[in-house]
C-alpha positions in Angstrom: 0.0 0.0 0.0 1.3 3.2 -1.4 2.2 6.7 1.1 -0.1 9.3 1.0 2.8 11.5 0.5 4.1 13.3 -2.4 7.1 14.0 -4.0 8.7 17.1 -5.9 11.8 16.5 -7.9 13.1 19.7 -8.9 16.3 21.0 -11.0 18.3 23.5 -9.3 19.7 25.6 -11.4 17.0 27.4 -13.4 14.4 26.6 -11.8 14.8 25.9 -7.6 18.0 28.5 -7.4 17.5 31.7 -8.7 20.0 33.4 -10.9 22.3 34.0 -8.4 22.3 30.4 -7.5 21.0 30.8 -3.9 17.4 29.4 -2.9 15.7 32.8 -1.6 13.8 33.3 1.7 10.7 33.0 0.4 11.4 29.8 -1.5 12.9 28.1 1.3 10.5 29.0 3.3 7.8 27.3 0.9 10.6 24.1 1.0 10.1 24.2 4.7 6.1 23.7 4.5 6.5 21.2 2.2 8.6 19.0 4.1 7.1 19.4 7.4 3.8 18.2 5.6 5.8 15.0 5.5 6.0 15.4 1.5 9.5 15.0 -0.1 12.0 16.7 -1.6 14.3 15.2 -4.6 17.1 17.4 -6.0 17.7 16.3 -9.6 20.4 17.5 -11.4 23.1 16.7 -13.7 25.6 18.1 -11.3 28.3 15.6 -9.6 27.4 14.7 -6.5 29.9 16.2 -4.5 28.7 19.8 -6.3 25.2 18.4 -5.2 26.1 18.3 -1.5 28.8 21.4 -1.2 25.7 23.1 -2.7 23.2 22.0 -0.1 25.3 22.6 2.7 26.3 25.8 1.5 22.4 27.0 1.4 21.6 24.9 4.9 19.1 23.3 3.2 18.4 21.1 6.1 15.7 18.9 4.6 14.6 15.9 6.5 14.7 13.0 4.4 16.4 14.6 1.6 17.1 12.7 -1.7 19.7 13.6 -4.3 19.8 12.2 -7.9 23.0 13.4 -9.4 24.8 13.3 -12.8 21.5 13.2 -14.8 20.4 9.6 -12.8 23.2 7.9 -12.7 23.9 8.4 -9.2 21.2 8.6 -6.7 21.7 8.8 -3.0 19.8 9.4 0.6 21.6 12.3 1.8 20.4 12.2 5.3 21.6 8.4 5.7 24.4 8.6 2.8 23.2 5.3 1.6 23.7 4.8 -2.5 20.0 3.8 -3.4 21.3 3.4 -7.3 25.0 3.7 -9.5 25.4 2.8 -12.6 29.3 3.8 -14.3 29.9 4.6 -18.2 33.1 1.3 -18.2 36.3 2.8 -19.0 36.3 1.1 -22.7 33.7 3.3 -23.8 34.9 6.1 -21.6 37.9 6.0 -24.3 36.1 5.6 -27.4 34.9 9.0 -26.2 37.8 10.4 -25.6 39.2 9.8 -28.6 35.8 11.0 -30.5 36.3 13.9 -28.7 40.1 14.6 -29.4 39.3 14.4 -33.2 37.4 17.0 -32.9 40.4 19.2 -30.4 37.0 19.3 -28.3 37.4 19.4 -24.2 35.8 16.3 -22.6 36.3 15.3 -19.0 35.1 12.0 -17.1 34.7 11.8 -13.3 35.9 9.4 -10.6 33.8 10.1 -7.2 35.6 13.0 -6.0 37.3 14.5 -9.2 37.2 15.9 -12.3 39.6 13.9 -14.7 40.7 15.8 -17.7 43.4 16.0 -20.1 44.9 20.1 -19.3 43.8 22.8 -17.6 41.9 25.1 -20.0 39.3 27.5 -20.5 36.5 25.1 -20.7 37.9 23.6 -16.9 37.9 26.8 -16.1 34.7 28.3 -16.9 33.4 24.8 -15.6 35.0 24.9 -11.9 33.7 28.4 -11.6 30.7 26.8 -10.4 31.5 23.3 -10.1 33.8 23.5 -7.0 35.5 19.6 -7.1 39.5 19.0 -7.8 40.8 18.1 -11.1 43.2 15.3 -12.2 45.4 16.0 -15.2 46.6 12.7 -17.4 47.3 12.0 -20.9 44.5 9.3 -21.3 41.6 9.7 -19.3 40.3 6.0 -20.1 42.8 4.4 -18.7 43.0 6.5 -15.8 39.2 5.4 -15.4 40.0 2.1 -15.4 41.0 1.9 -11.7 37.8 3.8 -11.2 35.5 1.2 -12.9 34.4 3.7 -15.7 32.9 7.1 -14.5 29.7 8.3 -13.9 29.0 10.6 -17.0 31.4 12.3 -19.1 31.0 15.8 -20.3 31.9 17.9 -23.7 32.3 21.7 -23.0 32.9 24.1 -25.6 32.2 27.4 -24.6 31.4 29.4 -28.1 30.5 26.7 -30.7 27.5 24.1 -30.2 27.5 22.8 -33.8 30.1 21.0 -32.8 29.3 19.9 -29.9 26.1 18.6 -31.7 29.0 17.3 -34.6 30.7 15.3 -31.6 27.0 14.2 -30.5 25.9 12.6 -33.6 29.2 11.2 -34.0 29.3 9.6 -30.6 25.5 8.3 -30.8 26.4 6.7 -34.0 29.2 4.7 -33.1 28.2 4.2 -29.3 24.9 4.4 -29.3 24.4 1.4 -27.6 26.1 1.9 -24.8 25.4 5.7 -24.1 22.9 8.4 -24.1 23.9 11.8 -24.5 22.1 14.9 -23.9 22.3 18.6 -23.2 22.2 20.5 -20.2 22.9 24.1 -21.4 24.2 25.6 -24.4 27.8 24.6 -23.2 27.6 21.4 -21.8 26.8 17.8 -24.0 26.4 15.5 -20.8 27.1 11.5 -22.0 26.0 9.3 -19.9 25.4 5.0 -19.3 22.3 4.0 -22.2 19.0 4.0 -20.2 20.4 6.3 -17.7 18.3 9.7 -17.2 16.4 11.8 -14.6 13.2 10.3 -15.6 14.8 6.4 -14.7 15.4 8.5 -11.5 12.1 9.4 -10.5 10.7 5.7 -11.4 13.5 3.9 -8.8 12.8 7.5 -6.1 9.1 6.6 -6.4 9.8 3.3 -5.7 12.0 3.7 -2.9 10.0 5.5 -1.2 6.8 3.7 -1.1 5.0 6.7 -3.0 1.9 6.5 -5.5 3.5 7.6 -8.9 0.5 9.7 -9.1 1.7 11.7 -5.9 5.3 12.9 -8.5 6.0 16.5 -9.2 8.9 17.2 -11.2 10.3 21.0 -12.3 13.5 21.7 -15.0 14.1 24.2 -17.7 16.6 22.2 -20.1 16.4 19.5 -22.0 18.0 17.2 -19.7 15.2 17.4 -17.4 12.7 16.4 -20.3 12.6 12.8 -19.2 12.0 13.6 -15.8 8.7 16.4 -16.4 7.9 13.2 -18.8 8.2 10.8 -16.2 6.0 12.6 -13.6 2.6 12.4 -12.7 2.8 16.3 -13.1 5.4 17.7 -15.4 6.5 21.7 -14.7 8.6 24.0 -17.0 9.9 26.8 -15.7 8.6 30.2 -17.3 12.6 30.4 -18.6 12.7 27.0 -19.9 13.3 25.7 -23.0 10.6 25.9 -25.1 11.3 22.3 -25.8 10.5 21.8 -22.6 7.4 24.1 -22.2 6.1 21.5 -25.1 6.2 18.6 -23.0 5.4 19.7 -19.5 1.6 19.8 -18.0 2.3 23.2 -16.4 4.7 26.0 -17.6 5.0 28.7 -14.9 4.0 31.7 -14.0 7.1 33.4 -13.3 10.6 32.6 -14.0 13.2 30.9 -11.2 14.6 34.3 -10.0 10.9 35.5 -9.4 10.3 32.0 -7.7 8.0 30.6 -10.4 8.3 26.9 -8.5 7.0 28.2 -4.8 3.8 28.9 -6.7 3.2 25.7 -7.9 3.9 24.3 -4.9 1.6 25.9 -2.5 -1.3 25.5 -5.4 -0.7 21.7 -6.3 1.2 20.2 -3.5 -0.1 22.4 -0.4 -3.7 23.3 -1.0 -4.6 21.1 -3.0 
């Protein structure tokens, strides 16, 4: 027999952080009522893990009963009791296919072991990257092999930082020669996030839901970008942000009111979660 409790799965930045990247008053305030009506809350995110947490603790978001789905579903984890509820690695074989992909096309790509970037140089793309993703790089001349005593890495991710068609060259590319064995999909303009086949923030909500004894028709879930597509597909109740994609907008139930830095999700969640 199912909870009668419900769960919101949200993005964070976008769409639960404004544009400063902080969760204001007023929305964790709303985060706060939500909780201690017993519901849940579920960050989802494509972020590492480690960004997840420095992020949470940075904000105080003390949440009982908090669950984090990181690197687009491919690593999903009870914060509160740090227990791995589901991880899944991209094996180091096809982490080097990738790479080398990715070095025919002089494009930056980076895998992950679970505490640190693992990339070829330093460079602008690392750069630009760590300004918000605060975890240590590891610099090597093959970043497969280095993944090999790692068991594969969680996602990889292709930056470039001015031109998308070839990101979306590398993409194609990648899907036609690996497609079997990865999905890949973007989270931004910037960033072409690759990660295990079948793996994806809607999978996520599915083995959340689960976990957590919850009627799939109790699931919220909020994003902006594509990579949360799966996931406001996946929901009972899909939400796109009022800045979203309007690929997004196109496949979500709801699109709000008013953007993330006017805290369009608080909204929603006193009207469908709260009061309703």
């Amino acid at each position: 027999m199912y909870s009668d409790k419900k769960i919101l799965f949200t993005d964070m930045d976008g769409t639960l952080l404004n544009n400063d990247s902080v969760i204001s008053d007023n929305m964790m305030a709303c985060l706060t009522r939500l909780t201690d009506a017993g519901h849940y809350l579920v960050l989802s995110s494509g972020r590492p893990m480690n960004s997840i947490i420095e992020r949470v603790v940075k904000l105080k978001l003390n949440i009982p009963n908090l669950i984090i789905i990181s690197n687009n579903g491919g690593l999903i984890r009870n914060y509160v009791t740090g227990e791995d509820i589901y991880k899944i690695k991209i094996p180091a074989d096809v982490v080097s296919a990738l790479e080398e992909i990715a070095d025919s096309y002089n494009l930056h790509i980076q895998g992950y072991t679970d505490e640190d970037i693992v990339v070829h140089k330093e460079d602008d793309e690392l750069r630009f990257y760590k300004g918000r993703i605060h975890i240590p790089f590891v610099e090597t001349d093959r970043i497969g092999e280095y993944l090999k005593k790692n068991n594969g890495s969680l996602k990889m991710l292709a930056i470039h930082l001015s031109n998308h068609d070839l990101l979306e060259a590398f993409k194609k590319e990648a899907e036609d020669k690996l497609g079997d064995k990865i999905d890949a999909v973007f989270s931004n303009d910037k960033y072409l996030e690759i990660i295990p086949k079948g793996v994806s923030k809607g999978n996520a909500i599915k083995k959340v839901t689960e976990y957590l004894n919850v009627d799939p028709d109790n699931t919220f879930a909020a994003g902006d970008e594509e990579n949360d597509i799966s996931m406001i597909v996946a929901a009972h109740t899909g939400i796109a942000m009022k800045n979203a994609r309007d690929s997004v907008k196109a496949v979500a139930d709801i699109v709000t009111e008013k953007d993330n830095h006017e805290d369009g999700l608080a909204d929603i969640i006193e009207k469908l979660i709260l009061n309703s």
